[in-house]
C-alpha positions in Angstrom: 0.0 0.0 0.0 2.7 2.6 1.0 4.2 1.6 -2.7 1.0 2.7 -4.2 0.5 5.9 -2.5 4.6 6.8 -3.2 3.7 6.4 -7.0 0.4 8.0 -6.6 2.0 11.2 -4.9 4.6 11.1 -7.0 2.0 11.6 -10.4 0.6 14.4 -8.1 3.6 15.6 -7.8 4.3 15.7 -11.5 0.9 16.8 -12.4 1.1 19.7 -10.1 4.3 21.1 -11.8 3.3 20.5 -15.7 0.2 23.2 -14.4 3.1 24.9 -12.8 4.1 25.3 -16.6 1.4 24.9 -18.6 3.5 26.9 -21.5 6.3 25.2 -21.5 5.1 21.7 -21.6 1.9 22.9 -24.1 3.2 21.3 -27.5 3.9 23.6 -30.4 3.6 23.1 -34.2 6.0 24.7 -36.7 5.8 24.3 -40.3 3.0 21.3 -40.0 5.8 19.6 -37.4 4.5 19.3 -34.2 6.9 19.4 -31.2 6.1 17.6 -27.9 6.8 20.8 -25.8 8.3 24.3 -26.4 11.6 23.0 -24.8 14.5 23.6 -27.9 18.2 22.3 -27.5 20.3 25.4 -28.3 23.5 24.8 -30.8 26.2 24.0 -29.0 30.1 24.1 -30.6 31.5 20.6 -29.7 34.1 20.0 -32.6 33.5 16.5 -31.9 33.5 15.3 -35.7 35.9 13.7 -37.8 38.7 16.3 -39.8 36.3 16.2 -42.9 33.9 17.3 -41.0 32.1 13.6 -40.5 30.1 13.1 -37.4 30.8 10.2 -34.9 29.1 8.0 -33.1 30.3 10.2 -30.1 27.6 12.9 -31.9 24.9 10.2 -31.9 25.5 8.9 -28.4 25.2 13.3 -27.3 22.2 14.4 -29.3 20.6 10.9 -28.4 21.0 11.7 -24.9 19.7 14.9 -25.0 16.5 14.0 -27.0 15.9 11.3 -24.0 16.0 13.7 -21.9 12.6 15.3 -22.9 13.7 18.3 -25.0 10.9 18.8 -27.7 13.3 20.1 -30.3 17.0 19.6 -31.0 19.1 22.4 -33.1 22.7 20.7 -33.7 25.7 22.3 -33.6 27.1 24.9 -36.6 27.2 22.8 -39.9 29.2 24.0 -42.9 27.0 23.4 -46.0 29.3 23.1 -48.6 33.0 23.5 -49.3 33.0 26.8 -50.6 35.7 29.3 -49.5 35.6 30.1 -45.6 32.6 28.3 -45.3 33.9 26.0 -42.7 34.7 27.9 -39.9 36.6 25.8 -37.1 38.7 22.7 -36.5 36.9 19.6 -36.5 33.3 21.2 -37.8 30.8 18.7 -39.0 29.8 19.1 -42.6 26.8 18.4 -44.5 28.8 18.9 -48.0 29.1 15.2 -49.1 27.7 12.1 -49.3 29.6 10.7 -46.5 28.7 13.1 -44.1 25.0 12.6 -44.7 25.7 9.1 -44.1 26.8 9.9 -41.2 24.1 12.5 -39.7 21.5 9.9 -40.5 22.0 7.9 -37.4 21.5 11.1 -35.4 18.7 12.1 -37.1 17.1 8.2 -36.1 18.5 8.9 -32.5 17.0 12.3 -31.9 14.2 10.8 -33.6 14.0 7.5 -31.5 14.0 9.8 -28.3 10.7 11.8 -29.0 12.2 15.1 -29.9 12.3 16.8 -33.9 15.8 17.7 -35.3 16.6 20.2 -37.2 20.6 21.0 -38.3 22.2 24.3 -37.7 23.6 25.8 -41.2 26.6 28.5 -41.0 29.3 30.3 -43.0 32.4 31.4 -41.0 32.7 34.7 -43.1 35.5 36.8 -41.7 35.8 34.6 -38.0 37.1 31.7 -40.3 39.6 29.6 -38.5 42.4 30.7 -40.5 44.1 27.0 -40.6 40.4 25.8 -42.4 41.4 28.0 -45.3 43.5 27.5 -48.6 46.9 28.6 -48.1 47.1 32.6 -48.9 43.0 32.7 -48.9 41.7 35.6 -47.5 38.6 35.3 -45.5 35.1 36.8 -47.2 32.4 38.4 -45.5 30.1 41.8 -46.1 32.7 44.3 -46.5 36.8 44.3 -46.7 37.0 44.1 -42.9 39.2 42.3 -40.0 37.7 40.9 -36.7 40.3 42.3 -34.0 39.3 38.8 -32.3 41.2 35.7 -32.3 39.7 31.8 -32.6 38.9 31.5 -29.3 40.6 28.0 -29.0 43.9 29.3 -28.9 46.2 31.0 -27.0 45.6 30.7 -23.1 47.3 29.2 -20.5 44.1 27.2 -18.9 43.3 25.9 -22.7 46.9 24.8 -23.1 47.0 23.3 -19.8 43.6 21.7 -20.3 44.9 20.1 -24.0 47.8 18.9 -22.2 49.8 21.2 -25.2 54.2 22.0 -24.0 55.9 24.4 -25.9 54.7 27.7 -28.0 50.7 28.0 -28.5 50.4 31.0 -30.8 47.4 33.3 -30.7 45.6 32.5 -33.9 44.4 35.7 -35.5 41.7 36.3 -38.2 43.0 37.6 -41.8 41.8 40.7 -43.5 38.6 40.0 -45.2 37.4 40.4 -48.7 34.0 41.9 -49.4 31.8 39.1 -51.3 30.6 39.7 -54.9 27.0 39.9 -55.2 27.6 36.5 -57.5 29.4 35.0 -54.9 26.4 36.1 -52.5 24.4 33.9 -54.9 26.4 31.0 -55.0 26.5 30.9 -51.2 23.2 31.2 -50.8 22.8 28.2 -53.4 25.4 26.2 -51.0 23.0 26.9 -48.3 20.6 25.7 -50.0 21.9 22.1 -51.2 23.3 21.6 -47.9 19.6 21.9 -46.4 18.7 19.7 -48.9 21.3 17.0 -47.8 20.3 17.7 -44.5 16.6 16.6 -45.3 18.0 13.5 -47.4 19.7 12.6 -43.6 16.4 12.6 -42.3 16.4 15.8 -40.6 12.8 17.9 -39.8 14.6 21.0 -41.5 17.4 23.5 -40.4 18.2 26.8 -39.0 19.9 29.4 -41.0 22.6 30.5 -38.3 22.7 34.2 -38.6 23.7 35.6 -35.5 26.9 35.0 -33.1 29.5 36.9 -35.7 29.3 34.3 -38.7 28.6 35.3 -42.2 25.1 36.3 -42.4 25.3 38.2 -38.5 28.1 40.5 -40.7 25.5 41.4 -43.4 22.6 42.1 -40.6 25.1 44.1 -38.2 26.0 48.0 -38.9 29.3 47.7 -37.5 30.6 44.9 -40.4 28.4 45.8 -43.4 29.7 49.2 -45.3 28.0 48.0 -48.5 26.8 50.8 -50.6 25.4 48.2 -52.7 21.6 46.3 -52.5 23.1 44.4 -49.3 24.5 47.4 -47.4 23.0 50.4 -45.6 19.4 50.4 -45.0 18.3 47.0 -42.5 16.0 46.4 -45.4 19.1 46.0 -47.6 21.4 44.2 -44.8 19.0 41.4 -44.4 18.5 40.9 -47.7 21.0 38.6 -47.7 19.4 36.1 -45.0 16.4 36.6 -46.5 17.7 35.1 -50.0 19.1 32.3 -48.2 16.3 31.3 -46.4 14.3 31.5 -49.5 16.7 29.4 -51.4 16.4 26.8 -48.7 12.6 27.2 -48.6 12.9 26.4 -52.6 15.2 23.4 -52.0 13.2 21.4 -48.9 9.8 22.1 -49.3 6.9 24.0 -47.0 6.7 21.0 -44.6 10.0 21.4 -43.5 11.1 23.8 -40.7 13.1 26.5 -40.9 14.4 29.2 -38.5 16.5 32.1 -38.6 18.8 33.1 -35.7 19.7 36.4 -34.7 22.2 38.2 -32.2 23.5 41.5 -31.3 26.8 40.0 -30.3 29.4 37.9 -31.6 32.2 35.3 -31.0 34.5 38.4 -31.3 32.4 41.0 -30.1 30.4 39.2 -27.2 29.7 42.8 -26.0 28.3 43.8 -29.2 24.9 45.7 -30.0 22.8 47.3 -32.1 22.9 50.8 -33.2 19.3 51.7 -32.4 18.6 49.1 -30.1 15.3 48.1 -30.1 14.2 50.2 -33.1 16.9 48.3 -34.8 15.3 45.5 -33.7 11.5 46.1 -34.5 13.2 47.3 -38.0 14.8 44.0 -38.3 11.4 42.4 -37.4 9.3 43.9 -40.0 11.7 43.2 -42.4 11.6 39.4 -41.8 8.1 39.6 -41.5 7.6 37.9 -45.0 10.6 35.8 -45.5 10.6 31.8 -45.6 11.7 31.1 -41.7 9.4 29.6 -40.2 10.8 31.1 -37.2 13.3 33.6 -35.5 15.5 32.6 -33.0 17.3 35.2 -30.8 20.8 34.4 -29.3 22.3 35.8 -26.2 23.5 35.9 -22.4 20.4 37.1 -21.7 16.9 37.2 -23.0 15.9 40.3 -21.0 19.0 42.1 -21.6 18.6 44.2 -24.8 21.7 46.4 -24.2 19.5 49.3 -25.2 19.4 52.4 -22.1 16.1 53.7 -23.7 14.3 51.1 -23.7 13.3 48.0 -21.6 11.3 45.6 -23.8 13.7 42.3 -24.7 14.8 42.0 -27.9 13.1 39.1 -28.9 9.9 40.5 -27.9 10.3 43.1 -29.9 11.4 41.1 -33.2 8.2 38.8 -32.3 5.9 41.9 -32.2 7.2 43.2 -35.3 7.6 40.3 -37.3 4.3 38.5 -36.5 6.8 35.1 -36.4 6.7 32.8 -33.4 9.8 33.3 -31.5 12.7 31.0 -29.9 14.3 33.2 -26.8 17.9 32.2 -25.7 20.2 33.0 -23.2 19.3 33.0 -19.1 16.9 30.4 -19.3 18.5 27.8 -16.7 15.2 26.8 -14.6 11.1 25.8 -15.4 10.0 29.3 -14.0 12.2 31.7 -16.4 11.3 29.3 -19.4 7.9 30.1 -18.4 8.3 33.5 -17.9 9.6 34.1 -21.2 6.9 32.1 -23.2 4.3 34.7 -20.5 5.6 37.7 -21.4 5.0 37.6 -24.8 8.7 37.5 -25.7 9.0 33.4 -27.0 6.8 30.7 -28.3 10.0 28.3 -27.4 12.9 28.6 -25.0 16.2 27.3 -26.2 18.5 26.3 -23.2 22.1 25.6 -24.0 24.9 25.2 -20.7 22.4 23.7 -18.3 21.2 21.4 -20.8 25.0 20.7 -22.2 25.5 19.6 -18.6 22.3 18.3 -17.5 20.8 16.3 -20.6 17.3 15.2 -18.6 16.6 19.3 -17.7 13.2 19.3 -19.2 12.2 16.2 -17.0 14.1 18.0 -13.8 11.8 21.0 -14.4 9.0 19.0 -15.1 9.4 17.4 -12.0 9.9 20.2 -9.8 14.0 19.2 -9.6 15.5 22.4 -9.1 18.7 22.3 -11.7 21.9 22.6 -10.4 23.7 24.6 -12.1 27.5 23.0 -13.3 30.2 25.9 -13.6 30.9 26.0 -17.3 34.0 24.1 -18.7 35.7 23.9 -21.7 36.7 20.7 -21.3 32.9 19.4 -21.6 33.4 21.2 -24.8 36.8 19.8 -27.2 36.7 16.0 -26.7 38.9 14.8 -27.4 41.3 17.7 -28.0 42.6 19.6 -30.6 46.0 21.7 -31.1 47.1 24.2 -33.1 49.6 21.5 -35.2 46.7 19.1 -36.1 48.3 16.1 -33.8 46.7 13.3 -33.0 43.6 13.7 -31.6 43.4 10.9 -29.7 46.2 11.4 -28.1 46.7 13.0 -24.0 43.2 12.4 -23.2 43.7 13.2 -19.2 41.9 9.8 -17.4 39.9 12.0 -15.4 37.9 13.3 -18.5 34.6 14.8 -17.7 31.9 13.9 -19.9 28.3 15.1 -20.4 26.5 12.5 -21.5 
């Protein structure tokens, strides 16, 4: 009898917090898919595939993981479409450019798949924060304008990564090149290579794909004021500097069909500008909206620390309630969300139709059950090393090679 009334408390229990949350476990449909709750896994950077970009069964066994841990939607990692120059952006980058690689996202897809949750695979262009060692010898990066990130790839350079890697001896700050300002044939072209790698990415059994235009990659430097100096039909107005996302998502709309899902995702900051924001501020944002209002996404997703923080003094509505407002598109919100009540209070306040957690998910794969359950989620100070595994040096040596035996893993 006591057995009984455990489990019978314990569905209480469970039934008490799903009304707790009646948002964020309420399921949601996007482009005729519906998703099991409004619970996204944000792209994560893992550089866990193969040197030719092929994904491992060290991919399948971390998405599956993830997707059994309740999420109702998985966004993978940054996937470079094609092999067209500075597409790739980073050491060991998965790929959806060849055959083999969609061989080898398929049994990811069937994982995610096999543990309730939709898939959809993160498309990006490095642009002008191209990991100068995944370019041609004397390539010069390409991106909106003739510009150079003052940044460096954030994998190189510091003591604590060194250490971590288990690198002796020099470790050289890696720098990015002087970029090239792209042709308006080469715009074409990569929009096209966006495009066919969507396709692939359906042809691996994928639910669609999200056109990564935020976080200082290609499309981010069209959208952004600070990178685009275009006097051209891509440059100036924000009409004109998201004409080039629009044009790739409506190539990729052309190439999978309307009953696959796509979203566009948007930041104010970037991997070398994590400071970064919008001149304008939430004008720029309601701008941005309107613009997208008609485009193929299905969705916008907004990137950053903090959903409520819209690094604009004038103003306090969040950014991606603004951009929702404007551009009559449901809405993923990002950054912040690490417990049931923010989600919820995101998906209240008008400013998200999904929440996309990253770190406490990256650590804790079963967070949508702990928050369904009431578990309040403990929070894991980030790490790189749940990031690289196994590691990676500037020299390209083995990779297999010095992994400590106190490893942490994730999954």
């Amino acid at each position: 009898m006591a057995a009984f009334w455990s489990a019978a408390t314990e569905r209480k229990e469970r039934r008490t917090m799903t009304e707790a949350l009646p948002r964020l476990f309420a399921p949601a449909t996007l482009a005729g898919v519906t998703l099991r709750n409004r619970i996204a896994m944000a792209p994560l950077t893992r550089q866990m595939a193969e040197a030719d970009g092929t994904p491992t069964a060290e991919m399948v066994a971390y998405y599956a993981r993830r997707a059994r841990g309740g999420a109702g939607l998985i966004i993978t990692e940054g996937t470079y479409p094609d092999d067209g120059p500075g597409c790739r952006a980073y050491l060991s980058q998965p790929g959806i450019a060849t055959a083999r690689h969609v061989a080898a996202w398929r049994p990811v897809a069937e994982a995610i798949h096999a543990g309730g949750a939709k898939a959809i695979l993160q498309l990006m262009h490095g642009g002008r924060v191209t990991d100068p060692r995944c370019l041609p010898p004397g390539a010069a990066p390409v991106s909106a304008s003739d510009t150079q990130s003052g940044g460096w790839v954030l994998y190189t350079d510091t003591d604590a990564e060194a250490k971590l890697r288990g690198i002796t001896g020099p470790w050289p700050k890696v720098t990015f090149g002087p970029a090239r300002a792209l042709t308006v044939a080469e715009i074409e072209a990569i929009a096209d290579g966006f495009a066919a790698g969507a396709a692939r990415a359906v042809e691996a059994g994928f639910d669609g794909v999200e056109v990564h235009g935020a976080n200082g990659y290609l499309l981010y430097q069209f959208i952004h004021d600070a990178t685009n100096h275009r006097t051209d039909a891509y440059g100036g107005s924000v009409e004109n500097r998201v004409r080039f996302a629009r044009l790739v998502c409506e190539r990729v709309r052309q190439a999978i069909g309307p009953e696959r899902i796509i979203t566009l995702r948007l930041s104010q900051d970037g991997v070398d500008d994590f400071t970064g924001a919008w001149a304008g501020g939430v004008a720029t944002a309601r701008a941005i909206g309107a613009a997208l209002s008609d485009c193929a996404a299905d969705a916008l997703h907004w990137s950053s620390f903090a959903w409520r923080d819209n690094r604009d003094p004038t103003s306090d509505t969040p950014m991606p309630a603004a951009l929702r407002a404007a551009s009559g598109k449901p809405m993923i919100a990002n950054g912040g969300i690490d417990q049931g009540a923010e989600a919820e209070a995101a998906l209240a306040d008008g400013a998200a139709d999904l929440v996309a957690v990253g770190r406490p998910m990256f650590a804790n794969p079963d967070w949508p059950q702990m928050v369904r359950a009431g578990v309040p989620v403990d929070l894991v100070p980030f790490d790189r090393s749940y990031v690289i595994r196994p590691p990676l040096d500037h020299a390209h040596a083995d990779p297999r090679a010095t992994v400590p035996p106190d490893w942490p893993t994730v999954w």
